[in-house]
C-alpha positions in Angstrom: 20.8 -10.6 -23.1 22.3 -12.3 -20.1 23.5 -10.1 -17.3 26.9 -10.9 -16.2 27.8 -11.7 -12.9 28.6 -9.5 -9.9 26.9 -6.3 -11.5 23.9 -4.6 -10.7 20.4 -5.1 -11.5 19.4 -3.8 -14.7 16.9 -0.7 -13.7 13.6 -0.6 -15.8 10.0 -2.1 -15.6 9.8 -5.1 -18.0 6.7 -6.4 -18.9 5.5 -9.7 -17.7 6.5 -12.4 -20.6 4.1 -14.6 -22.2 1.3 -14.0 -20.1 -1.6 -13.2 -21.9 -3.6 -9.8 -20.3 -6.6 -10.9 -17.6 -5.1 -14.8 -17.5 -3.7 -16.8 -14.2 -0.8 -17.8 -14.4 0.2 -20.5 -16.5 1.7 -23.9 -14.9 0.0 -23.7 -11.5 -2.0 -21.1 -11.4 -5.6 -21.1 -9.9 -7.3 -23.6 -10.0 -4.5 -26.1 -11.4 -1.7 -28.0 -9.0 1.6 -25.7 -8.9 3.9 -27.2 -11.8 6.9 -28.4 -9.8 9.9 -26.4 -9.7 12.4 -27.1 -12.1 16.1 -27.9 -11.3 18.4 -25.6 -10.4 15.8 -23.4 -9.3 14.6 -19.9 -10.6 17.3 -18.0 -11.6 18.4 -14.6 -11.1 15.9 -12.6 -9.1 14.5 -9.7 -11.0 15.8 -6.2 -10.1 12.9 -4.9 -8.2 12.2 -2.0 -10.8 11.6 -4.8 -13.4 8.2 -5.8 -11.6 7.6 -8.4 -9.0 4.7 -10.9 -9.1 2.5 -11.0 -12.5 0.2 -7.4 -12.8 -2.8 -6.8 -14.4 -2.2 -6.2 -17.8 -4.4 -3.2 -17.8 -4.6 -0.3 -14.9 -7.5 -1.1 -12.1 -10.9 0.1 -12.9 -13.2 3.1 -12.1 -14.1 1.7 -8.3 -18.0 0.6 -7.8 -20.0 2.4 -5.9 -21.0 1.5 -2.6 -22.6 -2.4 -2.2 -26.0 -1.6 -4.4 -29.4 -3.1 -2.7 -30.2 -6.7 -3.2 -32.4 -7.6 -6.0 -33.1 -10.6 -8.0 -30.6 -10.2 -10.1 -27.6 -12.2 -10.8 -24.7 -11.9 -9.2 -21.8 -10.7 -11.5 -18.8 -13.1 -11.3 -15.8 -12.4 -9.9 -13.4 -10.4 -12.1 -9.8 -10.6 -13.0 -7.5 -13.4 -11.2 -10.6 -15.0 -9.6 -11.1 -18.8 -9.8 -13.7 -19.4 -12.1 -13.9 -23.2 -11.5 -13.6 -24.3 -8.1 -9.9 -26.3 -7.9 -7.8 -27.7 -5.9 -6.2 -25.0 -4.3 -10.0 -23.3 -4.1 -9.9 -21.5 -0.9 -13.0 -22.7 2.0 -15.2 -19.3 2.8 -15.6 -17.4 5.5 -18.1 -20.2 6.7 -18.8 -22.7 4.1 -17.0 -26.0 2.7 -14.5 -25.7 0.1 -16.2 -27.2 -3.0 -13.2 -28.8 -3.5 -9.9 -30.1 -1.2 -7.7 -27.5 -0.3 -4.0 -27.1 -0.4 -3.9 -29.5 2.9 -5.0 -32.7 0.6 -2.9 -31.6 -2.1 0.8 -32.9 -1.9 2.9 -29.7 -0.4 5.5 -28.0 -2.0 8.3 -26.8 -0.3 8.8 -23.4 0.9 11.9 -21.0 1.2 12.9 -22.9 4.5 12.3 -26.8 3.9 9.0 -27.9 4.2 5.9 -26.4 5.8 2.5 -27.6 6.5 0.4 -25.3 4.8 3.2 -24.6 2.0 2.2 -24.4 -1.5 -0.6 -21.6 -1.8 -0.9 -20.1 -5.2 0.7 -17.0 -5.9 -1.3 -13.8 -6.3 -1.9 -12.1 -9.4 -1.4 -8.6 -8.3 2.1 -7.9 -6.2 2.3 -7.8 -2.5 -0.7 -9.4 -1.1 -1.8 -13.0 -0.8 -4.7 -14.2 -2.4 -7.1 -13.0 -5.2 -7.4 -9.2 -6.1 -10.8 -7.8 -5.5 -13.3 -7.4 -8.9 -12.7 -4.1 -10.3 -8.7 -5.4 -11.1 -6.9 -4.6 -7.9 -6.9 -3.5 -4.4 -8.5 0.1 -3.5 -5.4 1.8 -2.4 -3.6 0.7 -5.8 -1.3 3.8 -5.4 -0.1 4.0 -1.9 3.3 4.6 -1.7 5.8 6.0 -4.4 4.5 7.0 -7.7 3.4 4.0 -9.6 3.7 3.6 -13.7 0.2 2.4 -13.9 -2.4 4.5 -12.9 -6.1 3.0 -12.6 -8.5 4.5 -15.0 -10.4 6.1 -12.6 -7.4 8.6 -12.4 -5.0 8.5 -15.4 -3.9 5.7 -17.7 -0.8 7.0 -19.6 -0.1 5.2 -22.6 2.6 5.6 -25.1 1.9 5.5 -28.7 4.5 5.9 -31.4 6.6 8.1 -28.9 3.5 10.0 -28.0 2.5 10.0 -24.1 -1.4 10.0 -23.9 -3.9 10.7 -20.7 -6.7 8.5 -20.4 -9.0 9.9 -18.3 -12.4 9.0 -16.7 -15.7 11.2 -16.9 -15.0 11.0 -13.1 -18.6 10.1 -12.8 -18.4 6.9 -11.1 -16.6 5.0 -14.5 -20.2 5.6 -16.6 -18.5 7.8 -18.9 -16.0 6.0 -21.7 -12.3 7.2 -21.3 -11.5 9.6 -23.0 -7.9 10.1 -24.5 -5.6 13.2 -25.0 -1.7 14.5 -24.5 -0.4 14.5 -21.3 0.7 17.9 -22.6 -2.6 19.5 -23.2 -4.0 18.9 -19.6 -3.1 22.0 -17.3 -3.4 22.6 -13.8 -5.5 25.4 -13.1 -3.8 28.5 -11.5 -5.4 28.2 -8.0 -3.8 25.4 -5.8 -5.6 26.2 -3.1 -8.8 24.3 -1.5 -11.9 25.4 -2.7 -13.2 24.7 1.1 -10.1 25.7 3.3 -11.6 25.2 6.1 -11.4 29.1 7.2 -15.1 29.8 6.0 -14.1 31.1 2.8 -14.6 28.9 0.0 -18.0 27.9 -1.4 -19.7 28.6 1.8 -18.3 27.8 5.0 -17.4 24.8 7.1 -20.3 22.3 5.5 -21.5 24.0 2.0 -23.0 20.3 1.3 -24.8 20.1 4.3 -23.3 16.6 4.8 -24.7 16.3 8.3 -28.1 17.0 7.3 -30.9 14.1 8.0 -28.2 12.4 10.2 -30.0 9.5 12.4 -29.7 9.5 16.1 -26.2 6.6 16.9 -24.9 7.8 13.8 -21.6 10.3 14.2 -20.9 13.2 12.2 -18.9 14.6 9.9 -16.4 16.8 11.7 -15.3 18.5 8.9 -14.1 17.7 5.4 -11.7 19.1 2.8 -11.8 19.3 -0.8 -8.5 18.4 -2.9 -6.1 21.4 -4.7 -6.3 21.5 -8.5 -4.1 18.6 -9.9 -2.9 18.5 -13.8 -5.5 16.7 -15.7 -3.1 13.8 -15.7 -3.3 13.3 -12.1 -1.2 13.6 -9.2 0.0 12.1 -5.9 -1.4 12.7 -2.7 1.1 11.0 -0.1 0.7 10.8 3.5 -1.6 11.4 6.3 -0.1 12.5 10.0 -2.4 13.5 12.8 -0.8 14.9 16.0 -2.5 16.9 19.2 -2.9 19.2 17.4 -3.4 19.2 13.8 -4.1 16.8 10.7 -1.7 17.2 7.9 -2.3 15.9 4.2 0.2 16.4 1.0 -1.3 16.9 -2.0 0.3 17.9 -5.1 2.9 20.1 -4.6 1.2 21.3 -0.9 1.4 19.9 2.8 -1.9 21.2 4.1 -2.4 21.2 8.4 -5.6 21.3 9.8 -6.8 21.4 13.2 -8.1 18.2 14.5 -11.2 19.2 15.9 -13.1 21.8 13.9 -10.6 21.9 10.9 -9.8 25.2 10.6 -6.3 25.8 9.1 -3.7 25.3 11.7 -0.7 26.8 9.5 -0.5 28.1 6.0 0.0 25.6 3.2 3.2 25.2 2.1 4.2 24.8 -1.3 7.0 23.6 -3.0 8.3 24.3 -6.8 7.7 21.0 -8.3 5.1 18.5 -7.1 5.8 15.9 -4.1 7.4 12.5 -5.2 8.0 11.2 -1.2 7.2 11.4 2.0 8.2 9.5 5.5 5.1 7.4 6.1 5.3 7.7 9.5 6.5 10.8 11.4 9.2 11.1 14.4 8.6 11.2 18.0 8.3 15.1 17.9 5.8 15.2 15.5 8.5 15.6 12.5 8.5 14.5 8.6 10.3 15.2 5.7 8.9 15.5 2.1 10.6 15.1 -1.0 9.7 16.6 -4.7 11.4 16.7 -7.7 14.1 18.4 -9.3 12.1 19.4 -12.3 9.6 19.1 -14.3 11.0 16.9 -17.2 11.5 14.0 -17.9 15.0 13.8 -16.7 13.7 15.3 -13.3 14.8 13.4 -10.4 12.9 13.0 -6.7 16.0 14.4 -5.2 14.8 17.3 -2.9 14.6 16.8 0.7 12.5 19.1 3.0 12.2 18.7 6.8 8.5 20.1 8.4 7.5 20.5 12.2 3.8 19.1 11.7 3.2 21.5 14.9 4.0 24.7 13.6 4.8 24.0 9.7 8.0 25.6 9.8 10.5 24.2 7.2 13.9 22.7 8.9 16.4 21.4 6.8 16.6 20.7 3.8 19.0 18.7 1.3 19.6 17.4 -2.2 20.2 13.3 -2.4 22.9 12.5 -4.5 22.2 9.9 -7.4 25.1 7.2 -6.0 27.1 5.1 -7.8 27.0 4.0 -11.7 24.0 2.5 -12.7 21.7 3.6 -8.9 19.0 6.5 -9.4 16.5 8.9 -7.5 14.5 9.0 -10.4 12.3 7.7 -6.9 13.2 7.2 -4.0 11.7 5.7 -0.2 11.6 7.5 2.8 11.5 6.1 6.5 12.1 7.2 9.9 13.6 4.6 12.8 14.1 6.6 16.0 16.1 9.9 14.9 17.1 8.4 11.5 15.6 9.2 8.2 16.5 6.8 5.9 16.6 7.7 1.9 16.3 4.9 -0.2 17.9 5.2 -3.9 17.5 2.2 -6.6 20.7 0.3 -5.3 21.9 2.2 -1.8 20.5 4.0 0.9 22.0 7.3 2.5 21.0 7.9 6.5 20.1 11.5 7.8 19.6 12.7 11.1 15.9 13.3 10.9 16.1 16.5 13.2 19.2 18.2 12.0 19.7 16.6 8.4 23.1 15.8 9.0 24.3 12.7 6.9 25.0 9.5 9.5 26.0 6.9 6.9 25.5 5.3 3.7 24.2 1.6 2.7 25.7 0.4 -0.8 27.0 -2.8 -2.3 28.5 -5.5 0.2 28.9 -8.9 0.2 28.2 -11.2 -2.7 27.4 -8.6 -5.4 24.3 -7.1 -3.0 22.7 -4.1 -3.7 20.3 -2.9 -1.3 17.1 -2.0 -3.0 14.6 -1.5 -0.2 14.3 -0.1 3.6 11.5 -0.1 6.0 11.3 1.8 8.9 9.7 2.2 12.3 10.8 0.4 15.3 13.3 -1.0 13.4 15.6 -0.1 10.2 15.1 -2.9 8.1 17.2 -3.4 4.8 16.3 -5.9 1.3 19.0 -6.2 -0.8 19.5 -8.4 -4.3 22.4 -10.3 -4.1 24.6 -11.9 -7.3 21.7 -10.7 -10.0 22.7 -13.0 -13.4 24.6 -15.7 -11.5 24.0 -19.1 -10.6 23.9 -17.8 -6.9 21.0 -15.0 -7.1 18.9 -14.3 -3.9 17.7 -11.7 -1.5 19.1 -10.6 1.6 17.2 -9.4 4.5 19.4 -7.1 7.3 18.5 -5.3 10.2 21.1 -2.2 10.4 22.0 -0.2 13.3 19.8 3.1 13.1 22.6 4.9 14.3 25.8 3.7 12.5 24.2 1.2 9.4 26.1 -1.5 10.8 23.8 -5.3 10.0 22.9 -6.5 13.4 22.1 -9.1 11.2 21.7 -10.7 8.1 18.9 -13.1 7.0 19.6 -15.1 2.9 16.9 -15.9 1.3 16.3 -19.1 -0.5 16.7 -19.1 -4.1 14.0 -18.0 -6.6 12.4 -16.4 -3.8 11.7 -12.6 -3.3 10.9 -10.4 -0.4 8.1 -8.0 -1.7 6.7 -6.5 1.5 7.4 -6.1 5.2 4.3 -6.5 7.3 5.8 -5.7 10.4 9.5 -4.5 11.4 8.8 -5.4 15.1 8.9 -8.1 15.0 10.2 -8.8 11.3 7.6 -10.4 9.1 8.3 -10.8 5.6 6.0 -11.4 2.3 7.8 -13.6 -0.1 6.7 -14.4 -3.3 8.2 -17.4 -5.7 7.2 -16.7 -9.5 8.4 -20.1 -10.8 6.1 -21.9 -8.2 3.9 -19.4 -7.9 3.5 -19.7 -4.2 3.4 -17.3 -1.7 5.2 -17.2 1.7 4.7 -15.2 5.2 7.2 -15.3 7.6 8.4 -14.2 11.1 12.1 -13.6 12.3 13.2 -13.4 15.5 15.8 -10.8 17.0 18.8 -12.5 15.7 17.0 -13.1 11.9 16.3 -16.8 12.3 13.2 -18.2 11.3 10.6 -18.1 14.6 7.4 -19.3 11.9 5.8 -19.2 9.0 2.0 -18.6 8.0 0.0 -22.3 7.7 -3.5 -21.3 6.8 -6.0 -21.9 4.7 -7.7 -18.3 4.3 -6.9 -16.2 1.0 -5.9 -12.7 2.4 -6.2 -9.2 1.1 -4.3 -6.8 2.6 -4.9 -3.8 1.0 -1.2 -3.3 -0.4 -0.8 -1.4 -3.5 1.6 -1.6 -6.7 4.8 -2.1 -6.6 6.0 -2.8 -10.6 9.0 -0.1 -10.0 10.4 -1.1 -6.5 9.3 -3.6 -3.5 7.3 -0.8 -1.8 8.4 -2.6 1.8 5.6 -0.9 3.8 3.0 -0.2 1.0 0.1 -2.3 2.9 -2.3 -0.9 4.2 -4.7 -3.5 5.6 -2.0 -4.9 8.5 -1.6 -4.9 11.9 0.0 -6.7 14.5 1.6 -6.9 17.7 3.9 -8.7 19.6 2.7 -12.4 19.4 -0.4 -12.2 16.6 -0.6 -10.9 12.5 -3.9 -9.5 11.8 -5.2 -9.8 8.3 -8.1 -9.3 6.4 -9.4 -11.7 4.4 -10.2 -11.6 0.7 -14.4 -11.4 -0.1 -15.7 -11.4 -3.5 -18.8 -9.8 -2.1 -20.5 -9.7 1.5 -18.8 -9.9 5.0 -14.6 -11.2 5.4 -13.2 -11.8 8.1 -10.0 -11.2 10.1 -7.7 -13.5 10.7 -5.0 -13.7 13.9 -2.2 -15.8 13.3 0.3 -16.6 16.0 3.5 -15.5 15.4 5.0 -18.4 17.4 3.3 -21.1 15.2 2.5 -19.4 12.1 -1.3 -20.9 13.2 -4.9 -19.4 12.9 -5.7 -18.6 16.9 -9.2 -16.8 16.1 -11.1 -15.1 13.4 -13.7 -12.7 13.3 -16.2 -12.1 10.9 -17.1 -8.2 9.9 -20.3 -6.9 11.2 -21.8 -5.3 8.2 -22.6 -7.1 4.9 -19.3 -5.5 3.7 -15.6 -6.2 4.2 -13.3 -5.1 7.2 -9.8 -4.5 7.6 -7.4 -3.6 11.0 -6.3 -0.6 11.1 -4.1 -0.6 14.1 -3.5 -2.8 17.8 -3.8 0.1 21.0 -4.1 -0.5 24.4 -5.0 -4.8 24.0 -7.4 -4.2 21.0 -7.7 -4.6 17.6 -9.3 -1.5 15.5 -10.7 -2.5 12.3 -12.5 -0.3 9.8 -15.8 -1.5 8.4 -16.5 -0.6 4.4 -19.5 1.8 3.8 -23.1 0.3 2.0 -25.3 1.6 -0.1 -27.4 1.6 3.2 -25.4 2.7 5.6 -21.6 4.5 6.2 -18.5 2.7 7.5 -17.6 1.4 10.6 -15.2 1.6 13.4 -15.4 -1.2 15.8 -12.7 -3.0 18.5 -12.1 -6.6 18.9 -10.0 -7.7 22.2 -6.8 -9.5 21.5 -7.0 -11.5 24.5 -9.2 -14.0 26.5 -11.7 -16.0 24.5 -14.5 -13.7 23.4 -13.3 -11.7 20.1 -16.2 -10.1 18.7 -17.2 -6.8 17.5 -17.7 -3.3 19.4 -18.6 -0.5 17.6 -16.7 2.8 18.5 -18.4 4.6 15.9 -21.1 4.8 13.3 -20.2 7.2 10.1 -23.5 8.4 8.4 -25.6 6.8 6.2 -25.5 10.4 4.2 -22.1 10.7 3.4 -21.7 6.9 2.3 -20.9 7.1 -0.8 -18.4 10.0 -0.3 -16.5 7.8 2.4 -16.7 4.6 -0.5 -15.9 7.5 -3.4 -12.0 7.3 -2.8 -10.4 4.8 -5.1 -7.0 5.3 -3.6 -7.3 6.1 0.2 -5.6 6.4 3.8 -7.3 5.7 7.3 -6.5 6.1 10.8 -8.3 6.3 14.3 -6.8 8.6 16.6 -8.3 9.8 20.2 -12.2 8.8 19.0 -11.9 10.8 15.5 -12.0 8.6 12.2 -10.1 10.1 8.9 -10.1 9.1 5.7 -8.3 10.9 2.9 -7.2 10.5 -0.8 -3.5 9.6 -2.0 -4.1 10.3 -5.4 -5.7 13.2 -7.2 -7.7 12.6 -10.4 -6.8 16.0 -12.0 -10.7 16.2 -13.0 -12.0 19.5 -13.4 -15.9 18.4 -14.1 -16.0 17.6 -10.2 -14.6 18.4 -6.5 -12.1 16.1 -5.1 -12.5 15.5 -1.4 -9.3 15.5 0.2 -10.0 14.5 3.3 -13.1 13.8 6.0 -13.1 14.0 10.0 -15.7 11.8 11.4 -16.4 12.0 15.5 -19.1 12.1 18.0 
């Protein structure tokens, strides 16, 4: 059914048509020159809830474990979405000679702003990230964000069968075991929410029950202390969010923000728990050390994410709190985004967004429908308030619209229109603006930088295939949902995309959209950045079977850009660290954390929550 003009976009996920499950895409797809785009363009840009770029047609496996030791075997081959064949748009390696020309000897196509050298690179097969998806069907943080509708195997598949909603569930023994499938309805959480290890010495034994620091070798640090996950229905649950202050580290999990203190991990406040489990958090918190958390209404199927609570990550004390209303006919909370920009928290519904302030919850303003039929459908926040919106969905003149909005009053300092048949699926960076752009009919993918007015400064010409870590997005754009990113004023840092072995990173200058340096990861694993501080670049090195992961530097400046280690995790632990499927990271003040965004809800083992590494 056509959509008529000037209305909103329909809400719903639709499947990807006539793509058959575990296939590239057809007409330009891997391996195969792009099929040329059509006249008159795309068409009406899909509502963001209807899916953006082609997704695996099944959820992501059970992760491996970590890189096993050599041997004389074969090499498996790449899984889904990999070129099989070496073709013309066959990305070079890290260090080796494309087996066969690359986009650069290929005729270009044109991008979203005229043409580009370096235009024309095939479209990814999973949403959000350029490049091929790692074997195993997917990123490793394939849930980072807002609660996803596919959930990888190695947590919960739910599948619905004449009406019936089923849990597939792993042996959570590293994917050996075969699925196994039963109602959603007959998996219960078990009464105790709380940590098996709280950190307090109670528990199964104290601070380090496991021993986890036992036979560690002199360089290597240690585990500082560690946390194992609350009880999670069998089906599975969310764990947003990861803030670390002064003070303490505080993880949500469930239907519980936990706080722990940074350096021995004792509890720094009581959990606090909330009626109905958590649907959405602020990624980032506020200059005083401030987030709000949002869970649902209920626990049916009607239940909305509507409930807004306000935390000091200090103290835990609970500020405000609020209901969001559902908006106009046809918007919805059934989820919603969060973001903070200064003292605004933003709340983003389907087609609007209502502003808070962050510290005293009082509403500021709201963004709806302006212009030509545009619906604002995404916000990122941070340094800047940064709005998507889908404009004229089921006319001849559908596109996106990108707008930075006054923090304060939601007035558009700006307003950016996107070409045609283009859509703008993540935000790398909201200082400066860097937008991911995706076109389906071309099946090409686009990276470009704004300047402070929301004209075009460049736009990405490189060869490399990148992976930066983002996870799914099939029921909105998930702006910020990558977590493999940095970048600072002049330079993107991205990670590229390694079948198996060492990647690299890759600096782009944000002037010229051109490579400036790359450097290759130090271990026979892949790297990613983490964050820029103080002139360097902090990257985190995947764990081996051999060894744990890394954090190392890499100046920004001057001509030397290789490695320094900061810190060596233990070879003991490894396959703990490389055990969470769905994960978040950050360095702060010489301590390395890694923690779990999503629980598997299985009963036969002990979830970590989250590890402390330091010297």
């Amino acid at each position: 059914m056509t959509q008529p003009p000037n209305q909103p976009p329909q809400g719903g996920f639709q499947a990807p048509q006539d793509q058959p499950p575990q296939q590239p895409p057809q007409g330009g797809g891997f391996g195969a020159p792009p099929t040329p785009p059509a006249q008159g363009g795309f068409g009406a840009p899909q509502d963001p809830r209807q899916g953006t770029a082609p997704s695996p047609a099944q959820p992501p496996q059970t992760p491996p474990p970590p890189q096993a030791p050599p041997s004389g075997s074969p090499q498996p081959q790449p899984g889904y979405g990999y070129p099989q064949q070496p073709g013309p748009y066959a990305q070079p390696g890290p260090y080796g000679a494309p087996a066969a020309p690359g986009p650069y000897e290929q005729p270009q196509q044109p991008g979203p702003y005229g043409q580009q050298p370096g235009y024309g690179y095939p479209q990814p097969q999973f949403p959000g990230a350029p490049g091929t998806p790692p074997p195993g069907g997917g990123s490793r943080n394939p849930f980072k964000g807002r609660p996803a509708v596919v959930i990888g195997a190695a947590v919960a598949a739910l599948l619905v069968v004449g009406g019936t909603v089923w849990a597939v569930t792993s042996g959570g023994d590293g994917g050996k075991k075969k699925p196994v499938a039963e109602k959603s309805g007959d998996s219960k959480a078990s009464a105790s929410d709380a940590p098996v290890n709280p950190g307090d010495g109670s528990g199964d034994g104290g601070k380090d029950p496991e021993n986890l620091n036992e036979g560690r070798k002199p360089g290597e640090a240690k585990v500082l202390w560690y946390k194992e996950a609350p009880d999670a229905p069998g089906s599975g649950a969310d764990a947003p969010g990861m803030w670390i202050t002064d003070k303490a580290a505080v993880k949500a999990a469930y239907k519980q923000v936990f706080a722990y203190n940074v350096g021995d991990g004792n509890p720094t406040w009581a959990p606090i728990t909330f009626p109905q489990k958590i649907c959405a958090v602020t990624p980032e918190k506020s200059a005083d050390d401030k987030v709000v958390v949002a869970y649902m209404s209920g626990s049916s199927d009607r239940a909305k994410c509507n409930q807004l609570q306000q935390i000091d990550l200090n103290t835990g004390k609970k500020g405000w709190s609020a209901k969001v209303s559902d908006g106009e006919l046809f918007d919805s909370t059934i989820t919603i985004e969060l973001s903070v920009t200064g003292k605004t928290l933003m709340v983003g519904r389907s087609q609007s967004g209502t502003a808070y302030d962050v510290d005293t919850g009082k509403k500021l303003f709201d963004k709806q429908k302006y212009g030509e039929a545009c619906f604002p459908t995404a916000f990122a926040g941070g340094a800047r308030l940064i709005s998507v919106a889908s404009c004229g969905a089921g006319g001849t003149n559908a596109h996106d619209e990108v707008q930075e909005l006054d923090p304060a009053t939601g007035k558009a300092k700006w307003t950016k229109k996107i070409p045609k048949g283009w859509t703008v699926e993540r935000t790398y960076s909201v200082d400066p603006v860097i937008l991911y752009s995706t076109n389906k009919d071309k099946k090409h993918w686009n990276i470009s930088t704004l300047n402070n007015d929301g004209s075009i400064r460049s736009q990405v010409d490189t060869k490399a295939s990148f992976d930066p870590k983002c996870g799914f997005a099939i029921l909105d754009r998930d702006l910020q949902g990558c977590q493999g990113v940095a970048s600072d004023a002049g330079t993107l840092y991205l990670p590229t995309e390694a079948s198996s072995g060492p990647n690299e990173i890759v600096a782009i200058n944000l002037s010229t959209g051109k490579e400036k340096w790359r450097v290759k990861s130090p271990a026979d694993t892949s790297m990613m950045p983490i964050k820029v501080e103080n002139g360097r670049l902090i990257a985190y090195v995947e764990p081996s079977y051999d060894a744990g992961g890394q954090v190392v530097s890499v100046p920004t400046s001057g001509s030397s850009h290789t490695t320094t280690k900061l810190l060596q995790n233990p070879q003991g632990t490894a396959q703990i660290e490389d055990g969470f499927f769905s994960r978040d990271v950050d360095w702060v003040d010489g301590r390395f954390y890694i923690s779990t965004t999503r629980l598997s809800g299985n009963d036969q083992t002990k979830e970590k929550l989250m590890l402390a590494f330091g010297k």
